[in-house]
C-alpha positions in Angstrom: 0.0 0.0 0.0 1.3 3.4 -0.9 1.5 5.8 2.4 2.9 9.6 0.8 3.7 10.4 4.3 6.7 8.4 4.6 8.0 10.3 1.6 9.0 13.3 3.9 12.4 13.4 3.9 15.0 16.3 5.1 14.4 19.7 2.8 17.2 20.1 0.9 17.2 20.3 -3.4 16.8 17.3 -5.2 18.1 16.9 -8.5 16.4 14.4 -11.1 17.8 12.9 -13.7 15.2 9.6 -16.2 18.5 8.7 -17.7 20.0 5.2 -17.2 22.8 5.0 -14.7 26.1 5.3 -16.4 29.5 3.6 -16.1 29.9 0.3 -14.9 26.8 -2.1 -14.1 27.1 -5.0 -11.0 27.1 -7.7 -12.7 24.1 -9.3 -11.8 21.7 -11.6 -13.8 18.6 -9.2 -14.9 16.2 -11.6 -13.6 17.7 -10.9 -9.7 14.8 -9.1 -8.5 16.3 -9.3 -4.7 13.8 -8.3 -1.8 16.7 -9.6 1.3 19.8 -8.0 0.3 22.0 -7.4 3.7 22.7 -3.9 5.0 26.3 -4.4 3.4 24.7 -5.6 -0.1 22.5 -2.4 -0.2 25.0 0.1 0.8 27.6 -1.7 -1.6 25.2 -1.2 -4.3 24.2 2.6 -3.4 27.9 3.5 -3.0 28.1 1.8 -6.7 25.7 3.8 -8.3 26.6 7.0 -6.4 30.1 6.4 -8.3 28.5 6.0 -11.7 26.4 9.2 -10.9 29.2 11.6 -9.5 29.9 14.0 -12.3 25.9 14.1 -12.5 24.7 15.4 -8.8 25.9 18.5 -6.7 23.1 18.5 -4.5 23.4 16.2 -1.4 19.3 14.9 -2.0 18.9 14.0 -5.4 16.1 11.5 -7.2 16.7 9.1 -9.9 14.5 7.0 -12.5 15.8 3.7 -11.8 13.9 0.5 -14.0 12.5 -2.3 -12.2 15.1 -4.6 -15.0 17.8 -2.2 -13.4 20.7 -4.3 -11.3 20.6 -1.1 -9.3 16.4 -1.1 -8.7 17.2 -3.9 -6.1 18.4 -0.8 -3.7 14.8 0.2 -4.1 13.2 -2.5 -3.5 15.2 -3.2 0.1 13.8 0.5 1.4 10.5 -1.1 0.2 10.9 -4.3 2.4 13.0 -2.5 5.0 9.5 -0.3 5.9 7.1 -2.2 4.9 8.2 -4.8 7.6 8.9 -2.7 10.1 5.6 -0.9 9.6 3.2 -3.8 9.0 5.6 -6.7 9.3 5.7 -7.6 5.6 8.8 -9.7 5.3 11.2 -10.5 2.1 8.8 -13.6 1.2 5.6 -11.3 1.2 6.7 -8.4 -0.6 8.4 -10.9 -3.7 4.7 -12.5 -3.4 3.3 -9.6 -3.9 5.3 -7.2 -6.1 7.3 -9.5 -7.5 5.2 -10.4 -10.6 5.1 -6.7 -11.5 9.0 -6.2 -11.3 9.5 -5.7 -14.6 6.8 -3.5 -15.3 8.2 -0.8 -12.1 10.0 2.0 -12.3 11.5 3.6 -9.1 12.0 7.0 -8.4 14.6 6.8 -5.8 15.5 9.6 -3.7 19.5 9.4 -2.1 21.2 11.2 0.1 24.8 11.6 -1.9 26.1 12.7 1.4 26.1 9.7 3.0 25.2 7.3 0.3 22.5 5.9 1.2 19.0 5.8 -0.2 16.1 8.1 1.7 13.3 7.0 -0.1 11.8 5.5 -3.1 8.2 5.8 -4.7 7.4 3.1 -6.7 5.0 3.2 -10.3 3.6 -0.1 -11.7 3.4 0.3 -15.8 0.3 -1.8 -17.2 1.9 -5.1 -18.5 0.3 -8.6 -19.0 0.6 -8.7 -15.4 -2.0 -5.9 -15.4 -2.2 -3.5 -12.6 -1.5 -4.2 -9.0 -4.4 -2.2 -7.6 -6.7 -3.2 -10.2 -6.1 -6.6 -10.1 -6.3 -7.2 -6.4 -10.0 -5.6 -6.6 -10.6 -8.7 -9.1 -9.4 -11.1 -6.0 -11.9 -13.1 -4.3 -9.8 -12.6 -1.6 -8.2 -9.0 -1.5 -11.2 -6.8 -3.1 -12.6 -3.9 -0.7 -15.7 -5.5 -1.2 -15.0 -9.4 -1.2 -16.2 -12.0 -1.7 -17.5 -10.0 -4.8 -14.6 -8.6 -7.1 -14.3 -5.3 -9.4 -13.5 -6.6 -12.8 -11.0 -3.8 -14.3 -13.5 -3.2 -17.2 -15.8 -2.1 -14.5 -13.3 0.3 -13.1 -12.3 1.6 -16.7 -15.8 2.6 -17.7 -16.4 4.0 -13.3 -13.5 6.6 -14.5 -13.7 7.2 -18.6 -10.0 4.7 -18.9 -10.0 4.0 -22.4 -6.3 2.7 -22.3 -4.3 0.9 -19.5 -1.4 1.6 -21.4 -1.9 5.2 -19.9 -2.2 4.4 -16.6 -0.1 3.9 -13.7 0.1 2.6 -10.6 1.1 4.1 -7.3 2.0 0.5 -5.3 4.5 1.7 -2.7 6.0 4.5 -1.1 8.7 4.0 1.4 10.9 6.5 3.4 13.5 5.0 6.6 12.4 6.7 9.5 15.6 8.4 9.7 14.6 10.7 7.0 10.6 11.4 7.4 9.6 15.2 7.5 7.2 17.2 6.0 5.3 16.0 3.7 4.5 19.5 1.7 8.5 19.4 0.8 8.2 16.0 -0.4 5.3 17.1 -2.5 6.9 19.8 -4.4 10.4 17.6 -5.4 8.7 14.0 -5.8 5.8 16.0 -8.2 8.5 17.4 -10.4 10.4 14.2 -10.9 7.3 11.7 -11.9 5.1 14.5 -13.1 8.2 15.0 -16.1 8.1 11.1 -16.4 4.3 10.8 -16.6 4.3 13.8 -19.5 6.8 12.0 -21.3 4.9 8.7 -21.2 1.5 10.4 -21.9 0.2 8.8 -18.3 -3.7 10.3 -18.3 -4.6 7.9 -15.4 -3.5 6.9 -11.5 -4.7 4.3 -9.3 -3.2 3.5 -6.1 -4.1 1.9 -2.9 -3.3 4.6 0.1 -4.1 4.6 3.8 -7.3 5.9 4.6 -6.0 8.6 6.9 -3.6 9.7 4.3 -6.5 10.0 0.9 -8.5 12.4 3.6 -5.6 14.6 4.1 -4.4 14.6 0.3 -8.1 15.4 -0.5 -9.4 17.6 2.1 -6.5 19.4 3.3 -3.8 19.3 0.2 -7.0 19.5 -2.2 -5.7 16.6 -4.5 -8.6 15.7 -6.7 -8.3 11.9 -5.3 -11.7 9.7 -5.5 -12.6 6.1 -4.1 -11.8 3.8 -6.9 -14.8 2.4 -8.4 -16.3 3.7 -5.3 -15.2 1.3 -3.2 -15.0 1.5 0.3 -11.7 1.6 2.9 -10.8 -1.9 3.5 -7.8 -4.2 4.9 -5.0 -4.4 2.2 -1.6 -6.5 2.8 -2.8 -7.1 6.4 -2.9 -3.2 7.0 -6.6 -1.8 7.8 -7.9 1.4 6.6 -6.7 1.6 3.3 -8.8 3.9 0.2 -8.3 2.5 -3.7 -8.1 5.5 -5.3 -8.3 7.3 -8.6 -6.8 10.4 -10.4 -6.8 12.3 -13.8 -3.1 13.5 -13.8 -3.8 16.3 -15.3 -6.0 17.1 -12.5 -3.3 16.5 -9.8 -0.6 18.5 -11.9 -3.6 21.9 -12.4 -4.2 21.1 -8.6 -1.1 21.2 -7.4 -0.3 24.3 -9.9 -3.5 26.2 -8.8 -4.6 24.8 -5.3 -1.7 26.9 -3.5 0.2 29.5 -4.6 3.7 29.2 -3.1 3.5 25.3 -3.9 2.3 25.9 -7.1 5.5 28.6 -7.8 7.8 25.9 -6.2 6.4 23.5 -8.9 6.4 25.9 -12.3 9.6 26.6 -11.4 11.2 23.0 -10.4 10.0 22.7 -14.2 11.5 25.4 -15.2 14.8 24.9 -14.0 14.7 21.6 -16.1 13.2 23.2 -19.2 11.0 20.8 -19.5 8.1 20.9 -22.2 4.5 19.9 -22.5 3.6 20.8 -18.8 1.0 23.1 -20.4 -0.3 20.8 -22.9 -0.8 18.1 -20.4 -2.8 20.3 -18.4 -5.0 20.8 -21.1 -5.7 17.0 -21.6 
């Protein structure tokens, strides 16, 4: 389940970069999708990256596109594991269960600190594969819908919300942050926005599902204003053993106007993290 609040991390700038890493790769057999990696393991790997990355980053927070076929996604997917267990006890053997047939369909947006090379959070997006998508498919479980025994088959949830194509969709499935580096989450907004907002322009992503606590959709809706609705209309329900959890749905191009509009000084924040990149089509995707 995807909880934005343990994306607060210290405020410092955070510098994004979709490109693959460069110099040397581990070498590691692509289908290592590795959820148990030691302390050691992880850090070796970080410090690894880092290295390839140094001529790249000057800022000590910076956030990188990282592929779920990426040797270097495993770092990513050990913060996953790391909080989700210490959170809600989801060990190595759950989270391959139940991420692992949508590894190669993720891409991680992975926030490190280069200071002292470590990783301070990752956000995880599920691309629509023949695996489908996470969210979507666990409402068509007998087992894991929000209203089970009776499922939501994902036709029914593309005509709820106007989806013509999965192909534009993505899905939220997990947001992780050690505790070490949760703060606010407004900062978090502002940086973590810029990064997969660029990526979902450049992928023409119209749609967003995720499964989020329940405490955390009220906030984002009522409080951040995020255009966020029930998916399907379905109610809270238990998800991965945690309670009080809200499938939801988003028009990106809602969230990006929302953000842009909602406030002012987060909105400026936003326009100009873009700007800094020169990126283009912000405008045009708001208009979709």
């Amino acid at each position: 389940m995807t909880d934005p609040a343990r994306f607060a991390y210290r405020q410092k700038s955070v510098a994004e970069t979709s490109d693959p890493p460069a110099g040397k790769q581990l070498t590691r057999s692509p289908q290592l999708y590795a959820y148990d990696l030691s302390d050691a393991e992880r850090n070796e790997l970080t410090r690894e990256f880092l290295g390839a990355k140094a001529l790249l980053v000057r800022d000590r927070f910076a956030c990188f596109q990282i592929e779920g076929t990426d040797p270097f996604a495993n770092i990513a997917r050990q913060v996953e594991r790391e909080v989700f267990e210490d959170t809600w006890g989801n060990d190595s053997v759950t989270m391959k269960t139940e991420y692992g047939p949508y590894d190669e369909s993720s891409v991680f947006f992975v926030v490190m600190d280069t200071k002292s090379k470590v990783p301070a959070g990752v956000l995880r997006m599920i691309r629509n594969s023949p695996a489908g998508l996470k969210t979507i498919v666990d409402l068509d479980d007998v087992i894991k819908s929000p209203i089970a025994p009776i499922t939501i088959a994902a036709d029914d949830i593309m005509r709820h919300h106007g989806i013509d194509d999965l192909d534009r969709c993505w899905d939220g499935a997990t947001a992780a942050i050690p505790r070490r580096y949760r703060r606010k989450l407004a900062a978090v907004h502002v940086q973590i926005l810029r990064v997969v907002g660029a990526a979902a322009i450049r992928e023409d992503i119209q749609h967003f599902v995720a499964v989020l606590d329940a405490p955390v959709f009220r906030a984002a809706r009522d409080v951040l204003g995020l255009p966020l609705v029930p998916l399907a209309g379905t109610p809270p329900f238990t998800h991965m053993d945690a309670p009080d959890n809200q499938a939801v749905y988003a028009h990106v191009s809602s969230l990006l106007s929302s953000t842009l509009t909602g406030n002012r000084k987060v909105g400026q924040k936003v326009r100009d993290c873009f700007a800094e990149r020169a990126f283009p089509g912000l405008e045009i995707a708001l208009e979709k």
